[in-house]
mmCIF file of the N, C-alpha and C atoms, coordinates in Angstrom:
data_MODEL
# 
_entry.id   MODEL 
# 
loop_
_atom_site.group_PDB 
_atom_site.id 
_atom_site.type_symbol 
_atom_site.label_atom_id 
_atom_site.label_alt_id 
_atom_site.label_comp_id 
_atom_site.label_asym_id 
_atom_site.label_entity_id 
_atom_site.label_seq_id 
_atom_site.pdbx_PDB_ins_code 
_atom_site.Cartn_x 
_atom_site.Cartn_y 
_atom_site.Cartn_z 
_atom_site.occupancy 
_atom_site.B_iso_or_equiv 
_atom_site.pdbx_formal_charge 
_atom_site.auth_seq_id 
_atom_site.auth_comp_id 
_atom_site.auth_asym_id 
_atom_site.auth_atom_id 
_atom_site.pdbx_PDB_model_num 
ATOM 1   N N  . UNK A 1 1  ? 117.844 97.597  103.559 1.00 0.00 ? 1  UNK A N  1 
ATOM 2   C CA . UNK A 1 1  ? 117.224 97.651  102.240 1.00 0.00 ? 1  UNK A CA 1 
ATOM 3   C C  . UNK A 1 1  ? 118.149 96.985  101.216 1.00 0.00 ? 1  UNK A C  1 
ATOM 4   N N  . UNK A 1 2  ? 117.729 95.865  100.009 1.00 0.00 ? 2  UNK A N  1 
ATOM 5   C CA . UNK A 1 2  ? 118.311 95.653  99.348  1.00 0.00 ? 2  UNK A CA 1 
ATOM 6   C C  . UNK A 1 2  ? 118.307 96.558  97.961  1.00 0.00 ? 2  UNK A C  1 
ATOM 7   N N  . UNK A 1 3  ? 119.668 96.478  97.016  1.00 0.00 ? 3  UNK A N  1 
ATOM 8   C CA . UNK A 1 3  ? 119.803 97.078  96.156  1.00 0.00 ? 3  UNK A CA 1 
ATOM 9   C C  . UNK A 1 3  ? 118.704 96.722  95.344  1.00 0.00 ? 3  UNK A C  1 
ATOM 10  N N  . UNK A 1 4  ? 117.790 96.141  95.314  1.00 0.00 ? 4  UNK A N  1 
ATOM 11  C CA . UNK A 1 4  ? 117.052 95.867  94.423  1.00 0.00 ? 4  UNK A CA 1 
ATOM 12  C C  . UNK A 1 4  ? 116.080 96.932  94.563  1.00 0.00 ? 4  UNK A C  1 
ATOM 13  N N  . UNK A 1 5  ? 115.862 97.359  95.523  1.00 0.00 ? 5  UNK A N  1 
ATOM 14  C CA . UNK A 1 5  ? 114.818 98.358  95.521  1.00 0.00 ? 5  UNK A CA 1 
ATOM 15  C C  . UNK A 1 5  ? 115.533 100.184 95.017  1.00 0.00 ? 5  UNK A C  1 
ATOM 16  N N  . UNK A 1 6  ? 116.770 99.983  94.915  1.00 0.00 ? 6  UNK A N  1 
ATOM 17  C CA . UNK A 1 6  ? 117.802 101.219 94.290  1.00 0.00 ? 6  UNK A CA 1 
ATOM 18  C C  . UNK A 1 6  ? 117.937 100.888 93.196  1.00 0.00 ? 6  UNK A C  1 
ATOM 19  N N  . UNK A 1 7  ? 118.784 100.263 92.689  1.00 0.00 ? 7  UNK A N  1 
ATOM 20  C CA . UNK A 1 7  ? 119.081 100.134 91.499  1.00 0.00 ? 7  UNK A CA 1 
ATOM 21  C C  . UNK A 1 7  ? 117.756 99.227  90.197  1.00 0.00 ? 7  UNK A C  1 
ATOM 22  N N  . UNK A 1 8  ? 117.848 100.548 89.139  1.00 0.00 ? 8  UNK A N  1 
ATOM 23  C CA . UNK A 1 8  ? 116.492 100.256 88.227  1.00 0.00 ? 8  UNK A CA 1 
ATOM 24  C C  . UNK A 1 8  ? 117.379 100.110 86.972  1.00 0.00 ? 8  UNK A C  1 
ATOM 25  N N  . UNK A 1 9  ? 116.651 99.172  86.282  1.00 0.00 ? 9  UNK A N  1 
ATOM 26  C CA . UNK A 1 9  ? 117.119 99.081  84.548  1.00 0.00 ? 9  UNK A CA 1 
ATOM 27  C C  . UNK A 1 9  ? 115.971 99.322  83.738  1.00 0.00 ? 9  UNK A C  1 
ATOM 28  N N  . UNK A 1 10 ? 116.251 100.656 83.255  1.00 0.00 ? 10 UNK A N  1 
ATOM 29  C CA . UNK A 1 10 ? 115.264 100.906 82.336  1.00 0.00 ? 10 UNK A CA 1 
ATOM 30  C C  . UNK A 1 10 ? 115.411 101.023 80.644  1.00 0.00 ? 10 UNK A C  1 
ATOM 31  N N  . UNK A 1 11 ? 115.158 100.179 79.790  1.00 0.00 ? 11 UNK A N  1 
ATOM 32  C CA . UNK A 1 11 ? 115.465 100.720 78.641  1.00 0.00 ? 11 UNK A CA 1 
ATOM 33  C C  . UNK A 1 11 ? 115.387 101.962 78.042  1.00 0.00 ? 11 UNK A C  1 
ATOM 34  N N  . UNK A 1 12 ? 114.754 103.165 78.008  1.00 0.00 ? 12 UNK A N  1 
ATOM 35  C CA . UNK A 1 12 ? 114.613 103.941 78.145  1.00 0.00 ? 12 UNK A CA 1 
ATOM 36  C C  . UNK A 1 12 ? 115.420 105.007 78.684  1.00 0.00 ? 12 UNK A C  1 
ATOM 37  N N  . UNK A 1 13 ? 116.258 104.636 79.597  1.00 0.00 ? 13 UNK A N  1 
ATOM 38  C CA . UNK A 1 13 ? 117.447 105.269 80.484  1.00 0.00 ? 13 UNK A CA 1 
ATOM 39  C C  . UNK A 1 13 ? 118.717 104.896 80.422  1.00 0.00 ? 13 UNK A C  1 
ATOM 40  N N  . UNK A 1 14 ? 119.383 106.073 79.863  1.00 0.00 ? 14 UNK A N  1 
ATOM 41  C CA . UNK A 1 14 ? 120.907 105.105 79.369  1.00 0.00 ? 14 UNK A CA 1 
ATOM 42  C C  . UNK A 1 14 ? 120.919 104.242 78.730  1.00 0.00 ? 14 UNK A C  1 
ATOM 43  N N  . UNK A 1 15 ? 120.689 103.864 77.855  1.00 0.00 ? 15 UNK A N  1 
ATOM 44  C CA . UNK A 1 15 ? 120.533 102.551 77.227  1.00 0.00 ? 15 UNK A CA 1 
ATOM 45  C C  . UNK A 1 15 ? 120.481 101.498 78.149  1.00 0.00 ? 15 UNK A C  1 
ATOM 46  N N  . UNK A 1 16 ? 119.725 101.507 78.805  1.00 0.00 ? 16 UNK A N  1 
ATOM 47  C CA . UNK A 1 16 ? 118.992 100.232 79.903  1.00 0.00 ? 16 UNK A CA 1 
ATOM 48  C C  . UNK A 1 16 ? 120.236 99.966  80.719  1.00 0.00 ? 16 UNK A C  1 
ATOM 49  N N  . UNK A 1 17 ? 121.339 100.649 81.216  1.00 0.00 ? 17 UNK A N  1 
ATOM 50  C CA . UNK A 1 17 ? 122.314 100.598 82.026  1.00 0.00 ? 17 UNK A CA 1 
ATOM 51  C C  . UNK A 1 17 ? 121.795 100.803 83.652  1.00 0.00 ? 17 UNK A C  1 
ATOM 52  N N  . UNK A 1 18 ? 122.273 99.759  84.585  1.00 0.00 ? 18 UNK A N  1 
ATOM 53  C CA . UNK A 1 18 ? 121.925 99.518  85.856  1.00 0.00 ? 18 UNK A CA 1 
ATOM 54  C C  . UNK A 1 18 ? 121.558 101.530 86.101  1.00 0.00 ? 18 UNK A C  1 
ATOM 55  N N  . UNK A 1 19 ? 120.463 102.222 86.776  1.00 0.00 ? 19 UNK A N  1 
ATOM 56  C CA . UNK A 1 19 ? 120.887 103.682 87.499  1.00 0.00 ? 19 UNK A CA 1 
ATOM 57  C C  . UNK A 1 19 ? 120.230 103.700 88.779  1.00 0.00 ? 19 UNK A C  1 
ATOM 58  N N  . UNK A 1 20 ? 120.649 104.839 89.504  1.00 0.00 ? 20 UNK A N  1 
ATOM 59  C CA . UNK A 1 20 ? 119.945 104.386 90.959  1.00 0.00 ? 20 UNK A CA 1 
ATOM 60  C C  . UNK A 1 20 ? 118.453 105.183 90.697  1.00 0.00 ? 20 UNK A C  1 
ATOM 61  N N  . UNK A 1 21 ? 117.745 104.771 91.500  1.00 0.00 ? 21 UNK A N  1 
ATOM 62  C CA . UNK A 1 21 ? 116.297 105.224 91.850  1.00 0.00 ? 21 UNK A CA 1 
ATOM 63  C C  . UNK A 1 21 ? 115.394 105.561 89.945  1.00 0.00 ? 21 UNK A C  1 
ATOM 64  N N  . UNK A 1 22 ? 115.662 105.182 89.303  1.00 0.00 ? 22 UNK A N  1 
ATOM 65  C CA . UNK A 1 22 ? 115.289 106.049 88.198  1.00 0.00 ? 22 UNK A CA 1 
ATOM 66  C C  . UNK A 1 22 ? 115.884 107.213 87.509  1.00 0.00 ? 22 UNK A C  1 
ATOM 67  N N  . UNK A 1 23 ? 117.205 107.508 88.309  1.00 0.00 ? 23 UNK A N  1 
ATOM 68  C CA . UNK A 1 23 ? 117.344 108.560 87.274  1.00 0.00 ? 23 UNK A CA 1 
ATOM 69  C C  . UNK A 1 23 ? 118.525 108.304 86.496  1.00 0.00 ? 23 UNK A C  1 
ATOM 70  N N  . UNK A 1 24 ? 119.393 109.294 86.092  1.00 0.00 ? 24 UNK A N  1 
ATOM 71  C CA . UNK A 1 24 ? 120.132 109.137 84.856  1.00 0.00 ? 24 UNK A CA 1 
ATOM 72  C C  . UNK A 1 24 ? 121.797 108.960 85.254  1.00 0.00 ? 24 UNK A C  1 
ATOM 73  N N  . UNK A 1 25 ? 121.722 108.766 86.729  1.00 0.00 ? 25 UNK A N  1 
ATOM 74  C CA . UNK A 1 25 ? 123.128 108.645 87.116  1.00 0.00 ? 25 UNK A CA 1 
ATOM 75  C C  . UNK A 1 25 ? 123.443 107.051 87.068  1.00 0.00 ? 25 UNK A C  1 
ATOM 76  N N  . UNK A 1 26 ? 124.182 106.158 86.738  1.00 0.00 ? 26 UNK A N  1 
ATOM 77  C CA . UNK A 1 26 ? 124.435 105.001 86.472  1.00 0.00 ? 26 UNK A CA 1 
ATOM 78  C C  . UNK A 1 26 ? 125.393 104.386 87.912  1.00 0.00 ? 26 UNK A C  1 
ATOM 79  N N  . UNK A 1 27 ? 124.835 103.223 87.844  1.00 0.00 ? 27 UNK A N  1 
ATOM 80  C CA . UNK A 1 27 ? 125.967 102.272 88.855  1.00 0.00 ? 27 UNK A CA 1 
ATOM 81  C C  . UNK A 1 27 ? 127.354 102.521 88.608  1.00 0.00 ? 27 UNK A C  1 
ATOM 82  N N  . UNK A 1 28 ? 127.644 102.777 87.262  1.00 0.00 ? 28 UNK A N  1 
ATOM 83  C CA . UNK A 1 28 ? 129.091 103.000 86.734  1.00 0.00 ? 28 UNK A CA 1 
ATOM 84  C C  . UNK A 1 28 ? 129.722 104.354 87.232  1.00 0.00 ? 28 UNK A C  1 
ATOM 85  N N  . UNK A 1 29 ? 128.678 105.105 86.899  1.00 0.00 ? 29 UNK A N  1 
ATOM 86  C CA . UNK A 1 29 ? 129.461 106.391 87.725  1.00 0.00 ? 29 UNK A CA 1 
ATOM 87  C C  . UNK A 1 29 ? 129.596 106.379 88.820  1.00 0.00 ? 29 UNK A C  1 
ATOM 88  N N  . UNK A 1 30 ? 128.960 105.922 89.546  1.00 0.00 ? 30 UNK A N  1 
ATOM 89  C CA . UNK A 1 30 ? 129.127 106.025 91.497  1.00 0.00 ? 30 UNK A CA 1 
ATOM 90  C C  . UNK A 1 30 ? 130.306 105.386 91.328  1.00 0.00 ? 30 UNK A C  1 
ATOM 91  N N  . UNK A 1 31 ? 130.736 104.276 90.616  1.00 0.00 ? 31 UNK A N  1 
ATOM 92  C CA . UNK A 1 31 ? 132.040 103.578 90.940  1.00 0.00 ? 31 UNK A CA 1 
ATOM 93  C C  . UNK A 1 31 ? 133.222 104.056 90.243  1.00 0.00 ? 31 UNK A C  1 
ATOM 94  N N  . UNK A 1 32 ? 132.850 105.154 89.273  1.00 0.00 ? 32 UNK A N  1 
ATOM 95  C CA . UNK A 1 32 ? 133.719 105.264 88.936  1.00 0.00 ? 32 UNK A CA 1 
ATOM 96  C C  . UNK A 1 32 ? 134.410 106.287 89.672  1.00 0.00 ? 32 UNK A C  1 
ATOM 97  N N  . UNK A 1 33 ? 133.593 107.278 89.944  1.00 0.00 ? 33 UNK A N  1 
ATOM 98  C CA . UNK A 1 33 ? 133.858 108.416 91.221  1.00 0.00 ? 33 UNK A CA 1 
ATOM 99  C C  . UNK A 1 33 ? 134.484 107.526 92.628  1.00 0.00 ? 33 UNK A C  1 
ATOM 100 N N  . UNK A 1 34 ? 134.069 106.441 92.663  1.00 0.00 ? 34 UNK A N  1 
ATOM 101 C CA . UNK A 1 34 ? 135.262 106.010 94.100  1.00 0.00 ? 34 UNK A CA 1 
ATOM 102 C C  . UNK A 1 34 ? 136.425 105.747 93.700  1.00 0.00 ? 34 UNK A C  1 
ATOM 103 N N  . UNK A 1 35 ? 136.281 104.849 92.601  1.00 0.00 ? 35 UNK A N  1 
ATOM 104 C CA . UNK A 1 35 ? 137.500 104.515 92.250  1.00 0.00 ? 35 UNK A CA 1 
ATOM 105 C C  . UNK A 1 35 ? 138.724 105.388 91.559  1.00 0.00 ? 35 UNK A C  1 
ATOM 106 N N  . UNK A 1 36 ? 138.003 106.761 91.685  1.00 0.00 ? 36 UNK A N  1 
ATOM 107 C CA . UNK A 1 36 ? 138.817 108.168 91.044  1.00 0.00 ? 36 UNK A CA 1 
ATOM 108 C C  . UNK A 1 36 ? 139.821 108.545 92.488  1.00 0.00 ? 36 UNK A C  1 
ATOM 109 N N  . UNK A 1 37 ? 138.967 108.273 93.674  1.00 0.00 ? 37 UNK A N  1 
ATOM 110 C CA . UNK A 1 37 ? 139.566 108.465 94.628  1.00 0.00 ? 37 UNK A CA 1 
ATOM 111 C C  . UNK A 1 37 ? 138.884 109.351 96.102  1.00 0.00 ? 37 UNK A C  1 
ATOM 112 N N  . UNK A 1 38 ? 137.247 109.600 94.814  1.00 0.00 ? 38 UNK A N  1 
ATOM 113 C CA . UNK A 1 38 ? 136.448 110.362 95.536  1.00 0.00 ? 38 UNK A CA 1 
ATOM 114 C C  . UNK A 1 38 ? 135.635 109.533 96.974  1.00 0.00 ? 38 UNK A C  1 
ATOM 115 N N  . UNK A 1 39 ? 135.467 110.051 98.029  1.00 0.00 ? 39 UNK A N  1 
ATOM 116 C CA . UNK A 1 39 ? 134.996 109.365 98.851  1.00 0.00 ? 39 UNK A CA 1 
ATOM 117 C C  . UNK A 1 39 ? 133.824 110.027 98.870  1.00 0.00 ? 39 UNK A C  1 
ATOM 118 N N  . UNK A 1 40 ? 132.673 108.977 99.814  1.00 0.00 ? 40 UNK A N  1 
ATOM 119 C CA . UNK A 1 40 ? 131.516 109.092 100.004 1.00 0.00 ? 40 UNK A CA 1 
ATOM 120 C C  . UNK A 1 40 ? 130.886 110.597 100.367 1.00 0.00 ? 40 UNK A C  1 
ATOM 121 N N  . UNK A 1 41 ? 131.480 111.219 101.348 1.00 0.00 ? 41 UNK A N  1 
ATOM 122 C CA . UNK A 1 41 ? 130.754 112.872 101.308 1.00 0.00 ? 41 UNK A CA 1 
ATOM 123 C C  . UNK A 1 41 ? 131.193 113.503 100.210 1.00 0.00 ? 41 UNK A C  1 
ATOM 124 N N  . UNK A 1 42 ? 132.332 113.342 99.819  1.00 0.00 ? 42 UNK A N  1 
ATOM 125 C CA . UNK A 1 42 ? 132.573 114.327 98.353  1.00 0.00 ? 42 UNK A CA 1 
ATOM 126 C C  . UNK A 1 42 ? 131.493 114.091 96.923  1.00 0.00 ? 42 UNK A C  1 
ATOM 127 N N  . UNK A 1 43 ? 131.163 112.981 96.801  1.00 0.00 ? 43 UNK A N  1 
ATOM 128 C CA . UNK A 1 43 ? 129.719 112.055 95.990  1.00 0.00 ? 43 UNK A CA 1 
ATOM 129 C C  . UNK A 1 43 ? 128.736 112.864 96.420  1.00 0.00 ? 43 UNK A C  1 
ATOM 130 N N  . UNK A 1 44 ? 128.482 112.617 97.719  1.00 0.00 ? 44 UNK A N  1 
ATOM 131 C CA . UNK A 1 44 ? 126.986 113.082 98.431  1.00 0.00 ? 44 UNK A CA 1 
ATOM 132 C C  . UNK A 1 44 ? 127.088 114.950 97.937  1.00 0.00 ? 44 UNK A C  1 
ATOM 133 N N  . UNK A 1 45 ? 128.106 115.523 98.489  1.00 0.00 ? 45 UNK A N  1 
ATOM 134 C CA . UNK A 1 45 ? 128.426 116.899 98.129  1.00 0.00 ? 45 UNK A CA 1 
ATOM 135 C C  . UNK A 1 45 ? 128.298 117.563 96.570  1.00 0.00 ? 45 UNK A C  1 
ATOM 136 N N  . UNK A 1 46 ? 128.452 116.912 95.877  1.00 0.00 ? 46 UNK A N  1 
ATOM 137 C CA . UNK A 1 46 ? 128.094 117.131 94.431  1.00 0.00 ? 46 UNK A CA 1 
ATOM 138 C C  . UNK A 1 46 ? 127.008 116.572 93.814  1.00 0.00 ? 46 UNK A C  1 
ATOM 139 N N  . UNK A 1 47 ? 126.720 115.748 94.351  1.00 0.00 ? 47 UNK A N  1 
ATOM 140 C CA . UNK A 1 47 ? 125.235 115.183 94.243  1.00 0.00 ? 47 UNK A CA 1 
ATOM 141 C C  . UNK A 1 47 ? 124.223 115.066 94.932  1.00 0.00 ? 47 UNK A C  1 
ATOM 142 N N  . UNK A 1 48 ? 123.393 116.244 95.393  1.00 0.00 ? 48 UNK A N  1 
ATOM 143 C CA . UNK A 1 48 ? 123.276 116.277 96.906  1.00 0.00 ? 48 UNK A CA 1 
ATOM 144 C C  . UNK A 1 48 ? 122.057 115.301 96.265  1.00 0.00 ? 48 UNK A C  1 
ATOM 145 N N  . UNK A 1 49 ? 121.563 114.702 95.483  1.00 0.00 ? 49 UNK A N  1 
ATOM 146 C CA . UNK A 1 49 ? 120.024 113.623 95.610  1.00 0.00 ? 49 UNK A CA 1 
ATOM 147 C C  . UNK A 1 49 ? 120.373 112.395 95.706  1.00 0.00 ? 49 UNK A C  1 
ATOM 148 N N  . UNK A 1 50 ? 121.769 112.271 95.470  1.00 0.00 ? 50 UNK A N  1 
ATOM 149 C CA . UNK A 1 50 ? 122.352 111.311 95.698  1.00 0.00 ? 50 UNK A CA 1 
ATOM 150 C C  . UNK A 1 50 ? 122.330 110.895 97.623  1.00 0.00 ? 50 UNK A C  1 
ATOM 151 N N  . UNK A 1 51 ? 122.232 109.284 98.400  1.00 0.00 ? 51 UNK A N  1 
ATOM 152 C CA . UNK A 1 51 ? 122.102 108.962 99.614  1.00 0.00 ? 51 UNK A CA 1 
ATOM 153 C C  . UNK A 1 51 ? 123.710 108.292 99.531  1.00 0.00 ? 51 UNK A C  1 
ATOM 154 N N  . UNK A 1 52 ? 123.828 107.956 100.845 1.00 0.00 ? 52 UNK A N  1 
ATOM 155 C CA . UNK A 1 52 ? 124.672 106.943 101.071 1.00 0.00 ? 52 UNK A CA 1 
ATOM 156 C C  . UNK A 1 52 ? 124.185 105.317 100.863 1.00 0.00 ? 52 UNK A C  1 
ATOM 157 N N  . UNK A 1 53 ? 122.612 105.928 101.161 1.00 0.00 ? 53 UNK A N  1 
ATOM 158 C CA . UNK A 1 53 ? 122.825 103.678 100.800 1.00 0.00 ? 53 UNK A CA 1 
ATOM 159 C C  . UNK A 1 53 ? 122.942 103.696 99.218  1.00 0.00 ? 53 UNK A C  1 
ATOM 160 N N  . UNK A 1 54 ? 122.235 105.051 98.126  1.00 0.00 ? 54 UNK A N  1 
ATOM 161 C CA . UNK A 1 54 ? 122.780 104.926 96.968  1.00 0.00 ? 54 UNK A CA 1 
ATOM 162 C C  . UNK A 1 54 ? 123.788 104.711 96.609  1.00 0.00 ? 54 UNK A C  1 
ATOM 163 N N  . UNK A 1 55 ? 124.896 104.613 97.454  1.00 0.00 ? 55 UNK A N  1 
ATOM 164 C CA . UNK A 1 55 ? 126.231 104.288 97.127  1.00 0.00 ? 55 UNK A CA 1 
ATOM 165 C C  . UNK A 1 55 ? 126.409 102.788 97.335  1.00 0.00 ? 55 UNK A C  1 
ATOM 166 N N  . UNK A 1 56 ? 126.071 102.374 98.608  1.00 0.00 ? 56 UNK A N  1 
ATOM 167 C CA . UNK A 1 56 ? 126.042 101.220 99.077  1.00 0.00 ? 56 UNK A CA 1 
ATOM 168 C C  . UNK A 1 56 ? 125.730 99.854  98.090  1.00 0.00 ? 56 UNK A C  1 
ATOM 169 N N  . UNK A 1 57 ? 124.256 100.909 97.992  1.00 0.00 ? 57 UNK A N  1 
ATOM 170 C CA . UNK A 1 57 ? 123.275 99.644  96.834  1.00 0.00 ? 57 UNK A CA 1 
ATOM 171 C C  . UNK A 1 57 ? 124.348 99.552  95.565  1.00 0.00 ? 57 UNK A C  1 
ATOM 172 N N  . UNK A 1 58 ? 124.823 100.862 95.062  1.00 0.00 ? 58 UNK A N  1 
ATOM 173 C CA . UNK A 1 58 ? 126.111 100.343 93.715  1.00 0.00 ? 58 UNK A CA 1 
ATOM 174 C C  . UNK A 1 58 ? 127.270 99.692  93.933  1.00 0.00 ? 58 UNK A C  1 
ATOM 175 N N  . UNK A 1 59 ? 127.592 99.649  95.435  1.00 0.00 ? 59 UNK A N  1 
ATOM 176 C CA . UNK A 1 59 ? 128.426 98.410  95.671  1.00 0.00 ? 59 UNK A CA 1 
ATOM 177 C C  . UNK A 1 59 ? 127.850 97.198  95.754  1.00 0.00 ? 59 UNK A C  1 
ATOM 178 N N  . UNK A 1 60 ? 126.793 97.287  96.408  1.00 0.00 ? 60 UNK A N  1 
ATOM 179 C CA . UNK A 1 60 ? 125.972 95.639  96.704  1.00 0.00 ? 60 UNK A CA 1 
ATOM 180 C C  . UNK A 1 60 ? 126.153 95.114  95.203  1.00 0.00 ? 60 UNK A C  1 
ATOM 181 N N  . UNK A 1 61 ? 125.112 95.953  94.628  1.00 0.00 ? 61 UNK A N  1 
ATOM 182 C CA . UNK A 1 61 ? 124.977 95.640  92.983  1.00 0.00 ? 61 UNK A CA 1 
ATOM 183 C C  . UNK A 1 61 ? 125.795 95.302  91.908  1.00 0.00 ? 61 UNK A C  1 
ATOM 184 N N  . UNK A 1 62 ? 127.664 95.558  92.537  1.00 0.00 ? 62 UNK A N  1 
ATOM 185 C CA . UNK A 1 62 ? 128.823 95.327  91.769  1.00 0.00 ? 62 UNK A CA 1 
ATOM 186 C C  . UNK A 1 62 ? 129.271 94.410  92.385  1.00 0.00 ? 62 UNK A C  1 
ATOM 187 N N  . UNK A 1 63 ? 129.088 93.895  93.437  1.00 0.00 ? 63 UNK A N  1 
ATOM 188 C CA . UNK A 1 63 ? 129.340 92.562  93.895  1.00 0.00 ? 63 UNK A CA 1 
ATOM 189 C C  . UNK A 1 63 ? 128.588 91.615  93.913  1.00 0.00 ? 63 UNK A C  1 
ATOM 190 N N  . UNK A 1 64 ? 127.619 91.710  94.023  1.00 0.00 ? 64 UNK A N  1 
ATOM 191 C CA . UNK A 1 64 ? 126.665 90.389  92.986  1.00 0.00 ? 64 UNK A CA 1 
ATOM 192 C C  . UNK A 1 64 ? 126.891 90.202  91.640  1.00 0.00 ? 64 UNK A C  1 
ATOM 193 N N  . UNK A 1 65 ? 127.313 91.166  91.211  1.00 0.00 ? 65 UNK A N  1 
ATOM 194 C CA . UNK A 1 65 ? 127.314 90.820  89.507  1.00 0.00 ? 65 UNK A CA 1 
ATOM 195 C C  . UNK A 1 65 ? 128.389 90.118  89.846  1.00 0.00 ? 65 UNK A C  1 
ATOM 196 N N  . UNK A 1 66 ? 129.468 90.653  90.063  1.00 0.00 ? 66 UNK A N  1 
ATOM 197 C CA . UNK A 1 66 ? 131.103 89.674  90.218  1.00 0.00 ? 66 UNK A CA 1 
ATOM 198 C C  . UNK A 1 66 ? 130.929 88.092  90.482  1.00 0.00 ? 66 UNK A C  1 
ATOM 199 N N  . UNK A 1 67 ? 129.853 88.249  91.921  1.00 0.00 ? 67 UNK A N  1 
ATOM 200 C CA . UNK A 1 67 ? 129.809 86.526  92.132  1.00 0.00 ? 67 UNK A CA 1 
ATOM 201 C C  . UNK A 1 67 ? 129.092 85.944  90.935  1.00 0.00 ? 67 UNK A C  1 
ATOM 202 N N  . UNK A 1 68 ? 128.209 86.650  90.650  1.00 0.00 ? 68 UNK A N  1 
ATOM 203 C CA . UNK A 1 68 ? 127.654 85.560  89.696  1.00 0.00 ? 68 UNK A CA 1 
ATOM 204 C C  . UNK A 1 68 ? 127.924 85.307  88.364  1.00 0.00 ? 68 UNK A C  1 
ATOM 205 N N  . UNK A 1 69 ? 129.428 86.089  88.195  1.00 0.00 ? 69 UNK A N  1 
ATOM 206 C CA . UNK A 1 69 ? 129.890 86.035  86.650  1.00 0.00 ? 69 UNK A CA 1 
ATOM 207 C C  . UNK A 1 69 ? 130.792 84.337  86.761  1.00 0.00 ? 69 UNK A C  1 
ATOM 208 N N  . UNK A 1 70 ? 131.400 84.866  88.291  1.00 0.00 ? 70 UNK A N  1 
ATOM 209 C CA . UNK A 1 70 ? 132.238 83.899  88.762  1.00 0.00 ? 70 UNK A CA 1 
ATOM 210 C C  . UNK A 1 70 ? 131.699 82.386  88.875  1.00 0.00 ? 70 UNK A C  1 
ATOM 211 N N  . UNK A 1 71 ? 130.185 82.215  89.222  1.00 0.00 ? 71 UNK A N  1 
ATOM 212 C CA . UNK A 1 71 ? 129.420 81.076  89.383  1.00 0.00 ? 71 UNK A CA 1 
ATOM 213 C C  . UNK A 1 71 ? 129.184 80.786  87.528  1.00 0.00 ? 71 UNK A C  1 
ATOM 214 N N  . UNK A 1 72 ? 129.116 81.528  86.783  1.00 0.00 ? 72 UNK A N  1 
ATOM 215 C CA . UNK A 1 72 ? 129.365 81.241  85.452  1.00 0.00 ? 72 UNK A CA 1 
ATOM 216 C C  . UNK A 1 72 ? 130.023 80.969  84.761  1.00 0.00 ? 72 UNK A C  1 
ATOM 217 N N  . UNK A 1 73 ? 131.614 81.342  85.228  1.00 0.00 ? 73 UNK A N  1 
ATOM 218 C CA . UNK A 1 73 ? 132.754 80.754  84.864  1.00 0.00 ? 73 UNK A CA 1 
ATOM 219 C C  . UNK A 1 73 ? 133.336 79.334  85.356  1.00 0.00 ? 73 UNK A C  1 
ATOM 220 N N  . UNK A 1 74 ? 132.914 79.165  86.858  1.00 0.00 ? 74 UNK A N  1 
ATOM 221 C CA . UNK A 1 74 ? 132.812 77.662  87.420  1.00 0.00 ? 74 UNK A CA 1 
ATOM 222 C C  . UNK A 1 74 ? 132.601 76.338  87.015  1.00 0.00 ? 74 UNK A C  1 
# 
């Protein structure tokens, strides 16, 4: 499955900030929780509506943005 079918931008939600499935948790937080140090069952464990490909798709989704900031800076 691609992130496209996870990750939604809704104006309406967060101020139109990438979130997964519709709800109010943001691409930013999933990453920011890894990058805290939290790993994937400890995420899933506190968030139990939270999936693993929801995690996945906020990585897919942070690495496309990267390449294509990079194809903009080129």
């Amino acid at each position: 499955m691609s992130y496209h079918e996870i990750i939604t931008i809704e104006p309406s939600k967060r101020n139109g900030k990438p979130c997964i499935r519709g709800m109010r948790i943001t691409v930013y937080d999933v990453l920011s929780y890894l990058a805290s140090g939290m790993t994937y069952q400890e995420i899933l464990e506190d968030f139990p509506y939270l999936t693993q490909e929801d995690i996945l798709a906020c990585l897919s989704y942070a690495a496309d943005r990267e390449h294509k900031t990079l194809l903009v800076q080129s």
